[in-house]
ROBA-931079 format. One line per field, with one value per residue (C-alpha): residue in one letter; x, y, z. Coordinates in Angstrom, 3 decimals. Example, Ala and Ser with C-alpha at 12.3 -4.5 7.8 and 13.67 -1.06 7.14 Angstrom:
type = (A, S)
c1 = (12.300, 13.670)
c2 = (-4.500, -1.060)
c3 = (7.800, 7.140)
This chain:
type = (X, X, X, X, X, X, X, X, X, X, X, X, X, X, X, X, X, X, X, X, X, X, X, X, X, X, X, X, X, X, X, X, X, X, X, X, X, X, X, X, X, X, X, X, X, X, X, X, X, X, X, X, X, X, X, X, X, X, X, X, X, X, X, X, X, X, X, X, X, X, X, X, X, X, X, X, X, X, X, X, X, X, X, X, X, X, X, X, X, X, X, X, X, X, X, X, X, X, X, X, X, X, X, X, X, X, X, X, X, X, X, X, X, X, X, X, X, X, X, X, X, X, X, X, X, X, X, X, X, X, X, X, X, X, X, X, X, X, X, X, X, X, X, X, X, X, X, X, X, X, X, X, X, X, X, X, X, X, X, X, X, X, X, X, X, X, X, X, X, X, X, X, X, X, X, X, X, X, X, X, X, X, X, X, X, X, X, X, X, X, X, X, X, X, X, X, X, X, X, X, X, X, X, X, X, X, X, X, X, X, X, X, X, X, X, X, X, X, X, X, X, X, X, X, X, X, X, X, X, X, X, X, X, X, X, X, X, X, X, X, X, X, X, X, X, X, X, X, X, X, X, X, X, X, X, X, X, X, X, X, X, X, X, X, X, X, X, X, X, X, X, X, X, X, X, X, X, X, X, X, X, X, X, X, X, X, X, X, X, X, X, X, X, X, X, X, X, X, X, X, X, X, X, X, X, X, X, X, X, X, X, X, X, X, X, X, X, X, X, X, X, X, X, X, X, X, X, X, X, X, X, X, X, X, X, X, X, X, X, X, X, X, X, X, X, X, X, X, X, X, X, X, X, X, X, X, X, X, X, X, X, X, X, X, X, X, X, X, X, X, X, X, X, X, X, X, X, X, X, X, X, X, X, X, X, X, X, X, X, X, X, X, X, X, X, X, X, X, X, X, X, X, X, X, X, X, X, X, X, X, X, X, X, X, X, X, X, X, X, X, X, X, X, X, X, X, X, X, X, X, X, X, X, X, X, X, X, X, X, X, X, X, X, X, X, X, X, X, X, X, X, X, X, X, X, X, X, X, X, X, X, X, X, X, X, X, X, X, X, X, X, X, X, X, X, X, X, X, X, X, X, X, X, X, X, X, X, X, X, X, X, X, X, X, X, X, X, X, X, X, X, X, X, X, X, X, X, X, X, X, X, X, X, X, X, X, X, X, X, X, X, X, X, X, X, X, X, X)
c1 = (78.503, 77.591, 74.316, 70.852, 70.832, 74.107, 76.288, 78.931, 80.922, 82.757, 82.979, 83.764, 85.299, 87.699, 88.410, 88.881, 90.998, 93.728, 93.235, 94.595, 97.202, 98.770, 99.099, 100.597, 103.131, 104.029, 104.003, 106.080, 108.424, 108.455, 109.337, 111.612, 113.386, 112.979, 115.677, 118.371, 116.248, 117.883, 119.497, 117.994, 120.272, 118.572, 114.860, 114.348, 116.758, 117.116, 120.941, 120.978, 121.717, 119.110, 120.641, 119.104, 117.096, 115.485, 114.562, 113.333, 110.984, 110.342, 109.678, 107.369, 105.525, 105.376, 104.194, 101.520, 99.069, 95.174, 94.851, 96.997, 95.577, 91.437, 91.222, 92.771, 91.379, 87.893, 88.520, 89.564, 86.602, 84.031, 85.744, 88.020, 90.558, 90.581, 91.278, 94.749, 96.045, 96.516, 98.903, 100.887, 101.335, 102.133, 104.824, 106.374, 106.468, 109.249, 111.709, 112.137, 113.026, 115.180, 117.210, 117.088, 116.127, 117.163, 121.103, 121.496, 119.023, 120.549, 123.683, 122.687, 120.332, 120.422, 116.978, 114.371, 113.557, 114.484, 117.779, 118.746, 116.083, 117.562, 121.349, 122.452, 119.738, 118.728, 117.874, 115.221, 112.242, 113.281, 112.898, 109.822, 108.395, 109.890, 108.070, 104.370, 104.636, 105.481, 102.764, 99.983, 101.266, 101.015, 97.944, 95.791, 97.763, 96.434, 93.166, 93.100, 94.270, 92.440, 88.873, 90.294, 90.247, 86.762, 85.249, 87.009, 86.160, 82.396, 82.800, 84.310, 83.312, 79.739, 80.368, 77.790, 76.721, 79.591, 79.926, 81.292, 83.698, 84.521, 85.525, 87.682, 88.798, 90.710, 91.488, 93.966, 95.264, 96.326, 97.716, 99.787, 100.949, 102.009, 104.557, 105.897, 106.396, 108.179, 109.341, 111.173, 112.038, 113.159, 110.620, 108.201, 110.412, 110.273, 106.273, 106.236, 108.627, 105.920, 103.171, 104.973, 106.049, 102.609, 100.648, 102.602, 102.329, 98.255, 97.802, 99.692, 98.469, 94.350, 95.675, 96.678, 93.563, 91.094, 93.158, 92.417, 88.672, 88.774, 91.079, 93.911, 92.100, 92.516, 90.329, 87.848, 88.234, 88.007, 84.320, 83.087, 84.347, 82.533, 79.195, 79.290, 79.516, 77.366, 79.612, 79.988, 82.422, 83.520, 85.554, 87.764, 88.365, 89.635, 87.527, 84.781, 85.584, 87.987, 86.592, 83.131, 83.807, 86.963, 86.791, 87.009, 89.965, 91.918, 91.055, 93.238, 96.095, 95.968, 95.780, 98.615, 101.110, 100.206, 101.067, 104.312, 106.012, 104.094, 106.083, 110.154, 108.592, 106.626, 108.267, 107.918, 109.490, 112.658, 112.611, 113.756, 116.721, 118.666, 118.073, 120.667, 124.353, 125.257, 124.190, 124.710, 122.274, 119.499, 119.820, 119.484, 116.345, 114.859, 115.009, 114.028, 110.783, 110.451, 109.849, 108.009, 105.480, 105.348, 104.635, 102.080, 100.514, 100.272, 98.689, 95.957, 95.016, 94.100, 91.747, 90.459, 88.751, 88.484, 86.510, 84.078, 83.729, 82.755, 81.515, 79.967, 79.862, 76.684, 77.235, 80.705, 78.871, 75.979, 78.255, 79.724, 82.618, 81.916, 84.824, 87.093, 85.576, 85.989, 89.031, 87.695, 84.537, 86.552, 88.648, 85.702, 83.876, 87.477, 88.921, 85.725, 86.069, 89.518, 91.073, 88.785, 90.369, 93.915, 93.094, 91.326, 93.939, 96.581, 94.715, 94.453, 98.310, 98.585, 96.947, 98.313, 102.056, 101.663, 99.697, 102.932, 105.109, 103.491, 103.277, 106.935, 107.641, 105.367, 106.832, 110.480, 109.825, 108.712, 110.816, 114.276, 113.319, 111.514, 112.262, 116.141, 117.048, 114.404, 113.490, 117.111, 119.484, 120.723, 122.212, 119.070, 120.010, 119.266, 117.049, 114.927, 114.821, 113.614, 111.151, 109.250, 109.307, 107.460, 104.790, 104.469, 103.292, 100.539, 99.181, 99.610, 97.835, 95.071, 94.276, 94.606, 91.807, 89.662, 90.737, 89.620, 86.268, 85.331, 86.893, 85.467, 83.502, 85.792, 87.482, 90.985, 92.993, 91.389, 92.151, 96.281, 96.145, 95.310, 98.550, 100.731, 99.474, 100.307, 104.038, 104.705, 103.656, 105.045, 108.461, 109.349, 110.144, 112.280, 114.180, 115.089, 116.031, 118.102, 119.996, 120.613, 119.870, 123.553, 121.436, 118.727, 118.112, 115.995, 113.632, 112.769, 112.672, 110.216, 108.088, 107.843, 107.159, 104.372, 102.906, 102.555, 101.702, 98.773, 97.518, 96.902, 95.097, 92.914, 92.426, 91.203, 89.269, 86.702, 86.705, 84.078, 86.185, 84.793, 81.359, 79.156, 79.177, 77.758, 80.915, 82.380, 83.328, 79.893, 77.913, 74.768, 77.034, 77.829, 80.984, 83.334, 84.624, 87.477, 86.476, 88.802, 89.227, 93.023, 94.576, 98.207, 98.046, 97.750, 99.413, 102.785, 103.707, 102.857, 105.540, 108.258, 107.665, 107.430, 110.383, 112.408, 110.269, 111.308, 114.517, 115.435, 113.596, 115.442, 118.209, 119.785, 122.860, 122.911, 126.563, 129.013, 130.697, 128.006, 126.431, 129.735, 129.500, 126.421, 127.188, 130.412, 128.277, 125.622, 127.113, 129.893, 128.572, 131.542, 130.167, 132.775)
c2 = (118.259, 116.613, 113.754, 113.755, 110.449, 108.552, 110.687, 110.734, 113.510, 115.279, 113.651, 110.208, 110.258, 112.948, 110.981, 107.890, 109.500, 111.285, 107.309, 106.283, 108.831, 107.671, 103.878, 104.366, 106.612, 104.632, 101.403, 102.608, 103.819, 100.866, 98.806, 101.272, 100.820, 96.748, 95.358, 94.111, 92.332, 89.044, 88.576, 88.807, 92.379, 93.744, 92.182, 92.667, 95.804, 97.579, 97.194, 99.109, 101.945, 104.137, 107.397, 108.466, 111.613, 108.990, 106.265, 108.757, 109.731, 106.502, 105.258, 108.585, 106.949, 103.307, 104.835, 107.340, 104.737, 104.872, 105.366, 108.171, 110.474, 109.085, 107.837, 110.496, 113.673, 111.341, 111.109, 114.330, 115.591, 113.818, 113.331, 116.158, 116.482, 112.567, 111.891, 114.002, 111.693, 109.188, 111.460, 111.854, 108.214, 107.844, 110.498, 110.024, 106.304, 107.293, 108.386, 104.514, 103.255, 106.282, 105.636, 102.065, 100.642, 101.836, 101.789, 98.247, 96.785, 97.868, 96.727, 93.224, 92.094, 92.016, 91.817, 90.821, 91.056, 87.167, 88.306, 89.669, 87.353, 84.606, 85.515, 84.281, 81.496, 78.486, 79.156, 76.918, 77.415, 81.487, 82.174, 80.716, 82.243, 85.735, 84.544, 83.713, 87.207, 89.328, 87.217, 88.184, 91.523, 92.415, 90.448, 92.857, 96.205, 95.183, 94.649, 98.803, 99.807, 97.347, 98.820, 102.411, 101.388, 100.521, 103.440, 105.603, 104.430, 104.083, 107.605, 109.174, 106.809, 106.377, 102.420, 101.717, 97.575, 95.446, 94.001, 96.640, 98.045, 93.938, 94.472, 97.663, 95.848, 93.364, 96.010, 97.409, 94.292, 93.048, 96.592, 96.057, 92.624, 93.814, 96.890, 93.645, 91.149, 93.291, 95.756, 94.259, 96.531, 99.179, 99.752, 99.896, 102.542, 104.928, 104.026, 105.368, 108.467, 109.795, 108.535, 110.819, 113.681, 114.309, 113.446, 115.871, 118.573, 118.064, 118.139, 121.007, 122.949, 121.574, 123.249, 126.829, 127.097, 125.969, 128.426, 130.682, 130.871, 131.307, 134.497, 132.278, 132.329, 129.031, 130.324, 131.194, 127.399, 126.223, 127.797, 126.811, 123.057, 123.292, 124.709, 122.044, 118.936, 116.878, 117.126, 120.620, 122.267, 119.306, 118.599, 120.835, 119.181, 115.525, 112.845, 113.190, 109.951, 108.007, 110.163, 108.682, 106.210, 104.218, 101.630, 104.048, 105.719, 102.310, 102.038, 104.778, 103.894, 100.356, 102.371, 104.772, 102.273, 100.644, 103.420, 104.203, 100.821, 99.515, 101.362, 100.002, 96.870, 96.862, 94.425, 96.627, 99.800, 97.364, 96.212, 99.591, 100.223, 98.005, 99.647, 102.234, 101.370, 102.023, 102.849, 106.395, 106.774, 104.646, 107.477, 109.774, 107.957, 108.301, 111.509, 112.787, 110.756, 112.311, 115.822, 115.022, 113.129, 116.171, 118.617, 116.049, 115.305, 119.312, 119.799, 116.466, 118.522, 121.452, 119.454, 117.422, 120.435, 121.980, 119.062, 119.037, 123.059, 123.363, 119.643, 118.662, 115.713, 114.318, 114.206, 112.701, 109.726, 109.817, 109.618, 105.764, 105.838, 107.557, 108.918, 107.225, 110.325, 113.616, 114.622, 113.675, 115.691, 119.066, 118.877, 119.032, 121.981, 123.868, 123.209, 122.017, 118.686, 119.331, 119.553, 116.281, 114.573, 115.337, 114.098, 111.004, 110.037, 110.543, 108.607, 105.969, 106.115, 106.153, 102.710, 101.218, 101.997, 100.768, 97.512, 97.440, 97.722, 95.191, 92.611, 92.624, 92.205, 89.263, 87.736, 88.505, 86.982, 83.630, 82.853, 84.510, 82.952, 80.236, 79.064, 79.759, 79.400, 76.628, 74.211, 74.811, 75.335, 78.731, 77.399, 78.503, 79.844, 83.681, 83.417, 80.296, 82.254, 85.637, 83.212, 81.720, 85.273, 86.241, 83.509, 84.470, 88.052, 86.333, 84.635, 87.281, 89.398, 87.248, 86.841, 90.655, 91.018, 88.950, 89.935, 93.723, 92.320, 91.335, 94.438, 96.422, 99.572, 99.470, 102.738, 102.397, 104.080, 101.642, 98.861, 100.114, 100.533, 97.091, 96.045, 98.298, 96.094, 93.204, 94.236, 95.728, 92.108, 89.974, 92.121, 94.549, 92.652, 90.064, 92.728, 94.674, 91.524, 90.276, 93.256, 94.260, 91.140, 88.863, 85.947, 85.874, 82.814, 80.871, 79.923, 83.231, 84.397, 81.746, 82.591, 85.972, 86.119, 83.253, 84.650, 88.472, 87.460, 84.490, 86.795, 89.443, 87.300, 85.628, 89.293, 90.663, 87.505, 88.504, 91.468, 94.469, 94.628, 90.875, 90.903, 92.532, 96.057, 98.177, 98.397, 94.911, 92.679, 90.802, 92.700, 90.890, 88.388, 88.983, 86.125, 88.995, 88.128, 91.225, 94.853, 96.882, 97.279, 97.676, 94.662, 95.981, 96.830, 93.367, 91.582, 93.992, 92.848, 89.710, 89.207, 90.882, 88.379, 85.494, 86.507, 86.824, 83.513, 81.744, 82.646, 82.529, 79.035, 77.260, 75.325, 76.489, 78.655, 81.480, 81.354, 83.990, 84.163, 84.596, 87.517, 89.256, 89.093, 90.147, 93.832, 94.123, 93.854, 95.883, 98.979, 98.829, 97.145, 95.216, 92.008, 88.708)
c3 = (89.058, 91.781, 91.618, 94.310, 93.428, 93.525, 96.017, 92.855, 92.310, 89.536, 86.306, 86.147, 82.527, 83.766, 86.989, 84.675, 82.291, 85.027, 86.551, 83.484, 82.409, 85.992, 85.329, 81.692, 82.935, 86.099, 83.707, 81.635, 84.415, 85.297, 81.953, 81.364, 84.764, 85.420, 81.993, 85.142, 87.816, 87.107, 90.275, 93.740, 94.903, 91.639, 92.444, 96.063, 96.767, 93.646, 93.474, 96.892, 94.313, 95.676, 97.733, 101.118, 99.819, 96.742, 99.525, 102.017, 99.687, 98.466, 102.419, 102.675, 99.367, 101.124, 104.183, 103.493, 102.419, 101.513, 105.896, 105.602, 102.739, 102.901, 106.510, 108.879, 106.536, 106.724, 111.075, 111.625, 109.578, 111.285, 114.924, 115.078, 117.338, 118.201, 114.348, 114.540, 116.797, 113.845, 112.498, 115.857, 115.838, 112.718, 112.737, 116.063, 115.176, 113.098, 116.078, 117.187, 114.017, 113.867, 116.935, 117.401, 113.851, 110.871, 110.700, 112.775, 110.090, 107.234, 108.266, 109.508, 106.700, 103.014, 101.954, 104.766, 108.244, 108.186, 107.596, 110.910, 113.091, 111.808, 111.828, 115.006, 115.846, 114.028, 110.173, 109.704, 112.210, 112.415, 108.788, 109.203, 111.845, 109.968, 107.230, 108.479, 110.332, 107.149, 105.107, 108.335, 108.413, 104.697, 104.196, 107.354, 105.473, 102.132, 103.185, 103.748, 100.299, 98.749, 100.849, 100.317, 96.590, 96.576, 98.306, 96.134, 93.056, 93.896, 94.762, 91.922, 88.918, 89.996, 90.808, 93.478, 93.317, 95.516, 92.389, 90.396, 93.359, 93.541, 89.767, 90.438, 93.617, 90.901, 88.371, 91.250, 92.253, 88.362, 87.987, 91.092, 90.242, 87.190, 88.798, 90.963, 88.653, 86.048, 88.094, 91.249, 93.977, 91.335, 89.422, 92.454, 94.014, 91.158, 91.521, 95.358, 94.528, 91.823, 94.102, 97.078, 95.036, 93.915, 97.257, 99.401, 96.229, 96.010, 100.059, 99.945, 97.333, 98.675, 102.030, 100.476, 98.106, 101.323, 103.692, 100.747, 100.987, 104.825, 104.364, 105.869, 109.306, 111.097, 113.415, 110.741, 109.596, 112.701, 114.133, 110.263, 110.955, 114.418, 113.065, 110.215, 112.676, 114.349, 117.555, 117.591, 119.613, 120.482, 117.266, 118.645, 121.763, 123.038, 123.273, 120.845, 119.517, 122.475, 125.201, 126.266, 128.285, 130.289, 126.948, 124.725, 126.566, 127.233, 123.209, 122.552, 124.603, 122.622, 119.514, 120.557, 121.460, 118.219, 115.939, 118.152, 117.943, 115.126, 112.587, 113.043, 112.570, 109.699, 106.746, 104.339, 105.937, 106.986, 103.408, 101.970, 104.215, 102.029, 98.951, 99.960, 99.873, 103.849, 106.945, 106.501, 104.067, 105.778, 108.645, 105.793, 104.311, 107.674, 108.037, 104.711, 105.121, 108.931, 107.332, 103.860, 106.332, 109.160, 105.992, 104.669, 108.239, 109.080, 106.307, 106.592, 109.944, 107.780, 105.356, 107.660, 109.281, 105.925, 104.854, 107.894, 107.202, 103.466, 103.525, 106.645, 108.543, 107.766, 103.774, 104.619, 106.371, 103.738, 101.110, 99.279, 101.124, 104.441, 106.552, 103.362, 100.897, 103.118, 101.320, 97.582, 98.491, 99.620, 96.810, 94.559, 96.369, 96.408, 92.829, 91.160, 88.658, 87.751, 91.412, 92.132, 88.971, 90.128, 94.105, 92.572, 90.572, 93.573, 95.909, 93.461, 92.865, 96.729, 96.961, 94.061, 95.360, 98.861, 97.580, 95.428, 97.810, 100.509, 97.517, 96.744, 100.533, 101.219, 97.865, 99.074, 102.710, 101.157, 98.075, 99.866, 103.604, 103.240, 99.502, 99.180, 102.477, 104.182, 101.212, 99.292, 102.142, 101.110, 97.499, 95.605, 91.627, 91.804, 88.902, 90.454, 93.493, 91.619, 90.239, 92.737, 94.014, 91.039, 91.173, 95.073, 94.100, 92.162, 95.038, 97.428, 95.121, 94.177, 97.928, 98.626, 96.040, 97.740, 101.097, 99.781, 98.457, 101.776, 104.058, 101.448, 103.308, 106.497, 107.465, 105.901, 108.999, 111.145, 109.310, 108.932, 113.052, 113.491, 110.670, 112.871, 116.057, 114.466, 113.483, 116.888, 118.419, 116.236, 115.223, 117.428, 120.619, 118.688, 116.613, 119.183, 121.751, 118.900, 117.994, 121.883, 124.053, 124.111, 126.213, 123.499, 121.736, 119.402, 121.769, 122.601, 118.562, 118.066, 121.836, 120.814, 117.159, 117.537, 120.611, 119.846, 116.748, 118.011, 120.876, 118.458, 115.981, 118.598, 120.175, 117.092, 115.936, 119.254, 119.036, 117.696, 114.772, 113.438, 114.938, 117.799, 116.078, 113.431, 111.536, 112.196, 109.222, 110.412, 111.711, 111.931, 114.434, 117.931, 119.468, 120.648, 124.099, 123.835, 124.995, 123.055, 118.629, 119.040, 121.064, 121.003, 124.822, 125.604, 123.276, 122.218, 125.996, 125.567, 122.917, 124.658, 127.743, 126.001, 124.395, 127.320, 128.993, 126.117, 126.630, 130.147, 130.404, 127.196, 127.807, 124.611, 124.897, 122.835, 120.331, 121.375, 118.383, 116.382, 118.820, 118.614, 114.506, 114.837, 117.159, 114.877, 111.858, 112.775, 114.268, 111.337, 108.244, 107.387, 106.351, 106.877)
C-alpha cells in the first residue's frame, strides 16, 4: 500500500518486524561470538583469526555503507550518469590500497593506523595526531549512516516529525553500542559478513526481477529511465549534475580524487587488515572485497535507472527521504510489501554494521593510542585498556546520535565523500611518506596530518555544504567563502607538502635503524 498522504510505503509492521528479526539474530551472533574479548588481540582484531575470503567480505560489509546502497541508487536515479561515478570511485579506490596499502599495513601495525605512523617517530605527539584524525574521520562517516537511518525509517515506518526520526536516530545508535561493547572486533565482523552476504544477494536479486519486467532490455530500461526524469535524455549523458558550469566540473575533480585516495586511508578499512593472520591474506581480503563490491556496484547502476524508470524522479524528491529512498521505493513497486520488508531491513543492517564498525575504530584509536600508549606509556593492563575502550564507544556513540540528529535529511553519499576527503588529507600523505619516504620524520607526520586534516575542516566549514545553499546544514545562513562542496583538491595536496615542508625544514634526523626495522618489517612481517 502505498499513502496520498504521508509518502509511506509498504507496511510498517512488516518493515518493523524483518527490522527486528535482523537485530535478534545479529545480537545473538554476537553474544554468542564475544565470551574471549578479554585481551586487546581478541577486542580490537578478533584474534587475527579471520581468513582472507571472511575479511574480504567483512571489508565489502564495512565499506558498502548507507552512501553506497541509498545514496548512489538515489543519484543515479535522479542525476543519471553523473551519480555512477560514485561507484567508479568507490571501486577503483580499492586499487591503491591494493598496491601500496594493504600488505605493508598489516605487517607494520597491530591494531591502528597509530601503529605504523607512530613506529619510527616520536610516540607521544604522533599517536595523537593518529588519534584526533581517526576520531574526525569517523565522527563526518557516522554522520551519513546515522542521516541514512533517519530517512529510512521515516520512509518505511511512517515516522515523519524530526522528533520521531530523532528517536529512531538513538534506537540505532544504542543498538550499535551494544554490538561494540559486547562484541569487540569479532562479533562486529560476523555483523558486517551477514550485513554483506545479504546486501549483495538483495541488489542482485532487485536487479534480475527489474531486468525482468523490461524483458531484460537495458535499452528498454534505459529510454523508460529517460522518459521518467526531469532531465531527460540527459540522464544518460555526463554532466547533468557536475556538467553546468566550470564549478561544478572542478567539483567533480575534488570529488574524484576524494573517492580515489580517500579509501587506503580510511581508519576503519586499515583496522581490518589485522584481523587476518599475514600479509598474504590481507592481499586476499582485498581482493575478495574488489569483486563482491564490482558485482554490488554493477548492479546499483541497474536500479538506479530502474528506480528513475518505474519510480520517477519527481516522487523520489517528493518523497521523506529524497534521493536517500529511490531504491526502497523500486523495491516496493517490483516485489510489492514483502520485497520492501526484506530491502528495509538490509539497509537498516547496512547502517547499523558500518556505524558498528566506525565505533569500534574511534574507540580503538583512543584507548590503544592515546590511553595505553600516551597517558600509560605503553604498560597499560589489557583488560584496563579493553575498558576504557569500552566506555569510549559510549561516547563516540552518544555524539554520533546527535551528530545524526542534526545531519539528519542530508544526502548520505554526499556526506561519505566528504569522510573520504578527510582521510585522504589527513592519512594518506603521511602513510604513504612513512612507509616509503627514509628522510621522513616527525615533523612532517605531525605537518601533514594537522594540516590536511585543518585545511579540510576550515574548507568545509565555508563552504555550501554548512551554509549559503538549499541543502546546507544551515541553510537559512550564508558565511561560505569556498566555491567548491568537496575540498579534497585543495587540501589532499596540501598535506602531502606540508608533509614533505615539515620535513625537509626540521632539524630532526630521521633514525636509521628504526627506518630499516620498519622496510624489514613491513615487506616481511617478522616482528623483532
Amino acid at each position: 500500500m502505498i499513502s496520498a498522504q504521508s509518502g509511506q510505503v509498504g507496511s510498517p509492521l512488516l518493515n518493523l518486524a524483518v527490522f527486528a528479526g535482523f537485530v535478534a539474530i545479529t545480537l545473538y551472533v554476537v553474544y554468542r561470538v564475544s565470551h574471549r574479548n578479554t585481551s586487546t588481540a581478541d577486542y580490537y582484531a578478533a584474534g587475527s583469526a579471520f581468513t582472507g575470503s571472511q575479511n574480504g567480505i567483512a571489508i565489502t560489509g564495512d565499506y558498502l555503507s548507507a552512501a553506497s546502497f541509498l545514496g548512489i541508487a538515489g543519484a543515479i536515479a535522479v542525476h543519471g550518469y553523473d551519480g555512477f561515478l560514485y561507484s567508479i570511485g568507490f571501486l577503483v579506490a580499492w586499487l591503491v590500497a591494493l598496491l601500496l596499502v594493504a600488505e605493508l599495513v598489516r605487517n607494520t601495525g597491530r591494531f591502528t593506523m597509530g601503529d605504523v605512523l607512530a613506529y619510527r617517530m616520536r610516540q607521544r605527539p604522533v599517536r595523537a595526531a593518529a588519534a584526533t584524525s581517526t576520531l574526525v574521520i569517523s565522527f563526518f562517516y557516522m554522520l551519513a549512516q546515522m542521516a541514512g537511518a533517519g530517512g529510512l525509517v521515516a520512509l518505511l515506518l511512517d515516522v515523519h516529525g524530526k522528533g520521531g526520526q530523532a528517536l529512531v536516530i538513538c534506537v540505532v545508535g544504542l543498538i550499535m553500542i551494544f554490538y561494540v561493547l559486547v562484541g569487540g572486533m569479532k562479533g562486529t565482523t560476523w555483523v558486517q559478513i551477514i550485513k554483506a552476504t545479504l546486501l549483495v544477494l538483495c541488489v542482485v536479486l532487485m536487479t534480475v526481477f527489474l531486468l525482468g519486467k523490461f524483458g531484460f532490455s537495458i535499452s528498454a530500461l534505459l529510454e523508460d529511465a529517460a522518459a521518467n526524469n526531469t532531465n531527460g535524455q540527459g540522464v544518460l549523458e555526463p554532466g547533468g549534475q557536475y556538467g553546468r558550469t566550470a564549478i561544478t566540473q572542478l567539483d567533480f575533480v575534488s570529488l574524484s580524487l576524494s573517492l580515489l585516495l580517500g579509501a587506503a586511508a580510511l581508519p576503519h578499512v586499515l583496522m581490518r587488515f589485522y584481523t587476518v593472520p599475514n600479509a598474504r591474506q590481507a592481499r586476499r581480503s582485498v581482493v575478495w572485497a574488489i569483486g563482491c563490491m564490482a558485482v554490488f556496484y554493477l548492479a546499483t547502476l541497474v536500479i538506479g535507472y530502474g528506480a528513475s524508470a518505474l519510480v520517477g524522479s519527481e516522487r523520489i524528491l517528493a518523497s521523506t527521504g529524497k534521493e536517500n529512498s529511490a531504491a526502497p521505493l523500486l523495491a516496493f513497486e517490483v516485489g510489492g510489501t514483502l520485497l520492501l520488508g526484506i530491502v528495509a531491513a538490509v539497509a537498516f543492517a547496512t547502517i547499523l554494521a558500518v556505524v558498528a564498525g566506525l565505533t569500534l575504530t574511534a574507540s580503538a584509536s583512543f584507548a590503544h593510542d592515546v590511553y595505553a600508549n600516551i597517558f600509560r606509556g605503553g604498560k597499560a593492563e589489557p583488560r584496563s585498556e579493553v575498558k576504557v575502550a569500552r566506555l569510549t564507544a559510549v561516547v563516540v556513540g552518544v555524539l554520533a546520535m546527535i551528530g545524526g540528529v542534526l545531519a539528519n535529511g542530508q544526502n548520505v553519499a554526499f556526506l561519505v565523500a566528504l569522510a573520504f576527503a578527510f582521510a585522504a588529507s589527513a592519512n594518506l600523505s603521511t602513510l604513504l611518506y612513512s612507509l616509503f619516504w627514509k628522510r621522513f620524520n616527525t615533523t612532517g607526520t605531525l605537518w601533514g596530518m594537522y594540516g590536511g586534516l585543518g585545511s579540510c575542516l576550515l574548507l568545509v566549514f565555508f563552504s555550501p555544504v554548512v551554509s549559503g545553499a538549499p541543502t546546507s546544514i544551515f541553510s537559512g545562513m550564508d558565511f561560505h567563502l569556498f566555491p567548491l562542496t568537496n575540498p579534497g583538491i585543495v587540501s589532499i595536496p596540501i598535506s602531502f607538502l606540508a608533509g614533505y615542508l615539515g620535513t625537509m625544514l626540521s632539524k630532526e634526523q630521521a633514525d636509521p635503524a628504526l627506518q630499516k626495522e620498519m622496510a624489514v618489517r613491513s615487506l616481511t612481517g617478522i616482528r623483532s
